[in-house]
C-alpha positions, 0 to 999 in steps of 0.5 A: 293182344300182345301177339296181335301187337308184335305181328302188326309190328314185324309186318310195318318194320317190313313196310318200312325198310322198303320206304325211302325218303326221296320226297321233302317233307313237311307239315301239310306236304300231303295235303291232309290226303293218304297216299294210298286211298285204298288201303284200310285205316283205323277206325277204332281209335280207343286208347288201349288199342293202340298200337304204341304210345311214346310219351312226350314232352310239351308241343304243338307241332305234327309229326314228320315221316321220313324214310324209318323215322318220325320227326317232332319238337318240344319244349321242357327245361332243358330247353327247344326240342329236336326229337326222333323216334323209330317209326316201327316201335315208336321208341326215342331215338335222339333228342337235341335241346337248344337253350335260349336267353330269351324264350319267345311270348305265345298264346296261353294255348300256343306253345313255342315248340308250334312249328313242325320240322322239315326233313330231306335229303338226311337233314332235318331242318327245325324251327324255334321262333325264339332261337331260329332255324338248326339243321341236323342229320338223321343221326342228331349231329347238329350241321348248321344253325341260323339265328332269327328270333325272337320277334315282335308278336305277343302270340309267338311264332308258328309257321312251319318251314317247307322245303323246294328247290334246294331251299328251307323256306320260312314266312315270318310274320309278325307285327313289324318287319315282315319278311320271306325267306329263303336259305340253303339246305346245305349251308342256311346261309340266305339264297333270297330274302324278300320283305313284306312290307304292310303284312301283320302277325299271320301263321299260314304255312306257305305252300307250292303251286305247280302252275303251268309246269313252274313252282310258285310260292304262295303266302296266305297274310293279313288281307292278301294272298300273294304269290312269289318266284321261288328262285329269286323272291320276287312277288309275281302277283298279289290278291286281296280279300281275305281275312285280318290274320291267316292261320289256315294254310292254302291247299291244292287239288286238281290244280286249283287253290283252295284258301280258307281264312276267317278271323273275329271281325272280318263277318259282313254282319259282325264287322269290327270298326274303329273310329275315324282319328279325329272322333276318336281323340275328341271321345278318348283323348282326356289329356289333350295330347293329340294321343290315345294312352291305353287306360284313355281307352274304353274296355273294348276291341280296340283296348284289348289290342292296344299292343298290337297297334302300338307298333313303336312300344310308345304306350301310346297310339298315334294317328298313323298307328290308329288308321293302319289298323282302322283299314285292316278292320275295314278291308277285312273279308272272312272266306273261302276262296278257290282259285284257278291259275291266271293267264302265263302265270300271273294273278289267279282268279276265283272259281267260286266263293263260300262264306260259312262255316269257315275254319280259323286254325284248321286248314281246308281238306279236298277230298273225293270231290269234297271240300271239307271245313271244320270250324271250332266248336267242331261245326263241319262243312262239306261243299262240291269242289268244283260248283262250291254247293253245300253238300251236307253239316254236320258237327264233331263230338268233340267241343271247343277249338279246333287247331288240327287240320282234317285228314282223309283217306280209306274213305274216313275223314279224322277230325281231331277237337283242341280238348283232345276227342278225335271223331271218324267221319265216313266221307260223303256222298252221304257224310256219315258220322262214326265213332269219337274217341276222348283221349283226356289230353289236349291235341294241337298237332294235325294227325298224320296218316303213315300207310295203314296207320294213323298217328296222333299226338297229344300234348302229353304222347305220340299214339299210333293206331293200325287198321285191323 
């Protein structure tokens, strides 16, 4: 086994000087889809044939390849983590901490280390919704930094920044003061910045659509997708029907955009409402005061998102407040939607629809023709890309939510569980499932396909598997 380990190694250190990182890099760049689709990838995933493992500290966010390096965050008491290992041997190269007076509120699953960095261009562009954006080198030498968090959002921050024309690019989200953001790689001072007025907490990475020969910039939010001028911000057409809030971030294939977004309440046959204002105060209102207090209230879908409809911290909500968030719930759509380019550019319209199930966290994969879905619980979905016909369910071995998107290439499909078992599926026609791998550590992070190599991080290490 050792001598097996040291020839893999001497053979991807060969690989890897040949590499150069000319592409900017960022979480989901790649679409989820090995470069090279024809060269073998790990199927045994057992945690003693692994090729290395580098422990690390707490965090979500997927590994970054670029040129001899691997790029990821965390977080301990030392404080925001910028870390660098070498991509041959998986050994720490440098790490930098940030320390902040105010660490941001995350889901209990979340983690505020959530959002993966962006590197090009020797620079390495991270993240942290309680700090802001910091740029170093690949050396670790800090080059600029840009304050921006905290932010209202009692879940935390976790879109990750994507870079295009000279720009690191950040959709921020959040209950109040929405916006889209622009900076320079080389000073992070603002080249553009653009709000978003009436979108609530989303965590979608934004995504480029060459459409026509031009880039677009494409944000999946709250009930809308909505496409912007990546030289200047402005909004170039927006379409609505989707779901409350977006984790999932749109992917691209055959030039077509294919968006998957599904939160609780937003099902034609479990739809969350809520009264009209005037009902509302003359069930709830005990105190008379044209006002609903929270313990007013009954335990229930609208208690339990008190502050999030709360939006001006008065520990009470108001008639405005109360009908923004009605019609949220009201014009919510659970789907995904394909869409093709409109005419010069402008509003695309849907190919084809699909309604079940329909990821919350895991972006949609394309791949060979297919589109693949993975719903927590591990329910797996595959559709034609083209028609939207189901093809084949299944369902992953791995319980519970499922935060990582699927990835593909060699003609297996890896699907990663929050509870940490990753299950090898062989791509259709037919799907085939193969083999699961328990780990015994949670997974957040997408797994990453490096050449003939698969890496996976769990909340406690970076793993990397080699094809035999």
């Amino acid at each position: 086994m050792i001598v097996r380990r040291l020839v893999a190694v001497l053979c991807a250190a060969s690989l890897v000087s040949t590499v150069v990182a000319e592409e900017p890099a960022y979480f989901r760049h790649d679409r989820g889809v090995a470069a090279d689709d024809a060269r073998p990838l790990p199927a045994d995933l057992s945690k003693d044939q692994a090729l290395w493992r580098t422990e690390l500290p707490a965090g979500h966010s997927t590994p970054i390849i670029a040129g001899e390096r691997i790029f990821l965050t965390g977080h301990d008491d030392s404080g925001l983590l910028t870390i660098c290992l070498d991509r041959v041997s998986g050994k720490e190269l440098w790490r930098q901490a940030i320390g902040v007076e105010t660490l941001e509120k995350f889901h209990p699953e979340g983690s505020p280390a959530a959002a993966s960095v962006a590197v090009h261009n020797g620079r390495v562009f991270a993240f942290f919704g309680s700090f802001g954006l910091v740029c170093y080198d690949l050396d670790g030498k800090p080059l600029w930094s840009r304050k921006l968090g905290p932010f209202r959002d009692e879940f935390g921050s976790a879109s990750s920044p994507i870079l295009a024309d000279g720009k690191v690019i950040l959709c921020e989200d959040h209950d109040l003061d929405s916006y889209l953001l622009a900076v320079s790689q080389q000073t992070g001072e603002t080249v553009w910045q653009t709000p978003r007025e009436g979108f609530t907490r989303s965590y979608a990475t934004p995504v480029i659509w060459n459409v026509n020969g031009k880039p677009q910039l494409v944000v999946a939010g709250s009930l809308l997708l909505v496409g912007y001028d990546l030289t200047d911000g402005r909004q170039l057409w927006a379409r609505d029907g989707f779901a409350r809030i977006v984790n999932t971030s749109p992917t691209i294939a055959d030039g077509k955009l294919f968006v998957a977004t599904w939160s609780p309440g937003g099902d034609s046959d479990a739809r969350i409402a809520m009264e009209p204002w005037d009902v509302a105060l003359g069930m709830w209102d005990a105190d008379k005061d044209g006002r609903l207090q929270n313990a007013e209230l009954p335990a229930g879908e609208v208690r339990s998102r008190f502050f999030r409809i709360d939006l001006d911290g008065s520990n009470s909500l108001e008639q405005g407040e109360w009908e923004k968030y009605a019609e949220i719930f009201e014009r919510a759509q659970n789907t995904l939607a394909v869409l093709v380019p409109g005419q010069d550019g402008g509003t695309p319209s849907i190919a084809w629809e699909y309604g079940r199930g329909l990821p919350y966290v895991a972006s949609p994969l394309v791949y060979r023709g297919q589109v693949v879905l993975v719903k927590d619980g591990g329910v797996m979905t595959v559709l034609d890309a083209d028609s939207g016909k189901l093809v084949k369910q299944a369902r992953s071995r791995g319980e519970g939510n499922y935060y990582a998107s699927p990835v593909a290439g060699d003609g297996k499909i890896y699907v990663a569980s929050g509870g940490g078992t990753v299950t090898v599926f062989q791509a259709g026609p037919p799907l085939a499932i193969g083999e699961s791998y328990d780990f015994g550590e949670r997974i957040a992070a997408t797994p990453v396909i490096d050449g003939n190599r698969l890496l996976v991080r769990t909340a406690a290490a970076l793993y990397a598997f080699e094809a035999n």
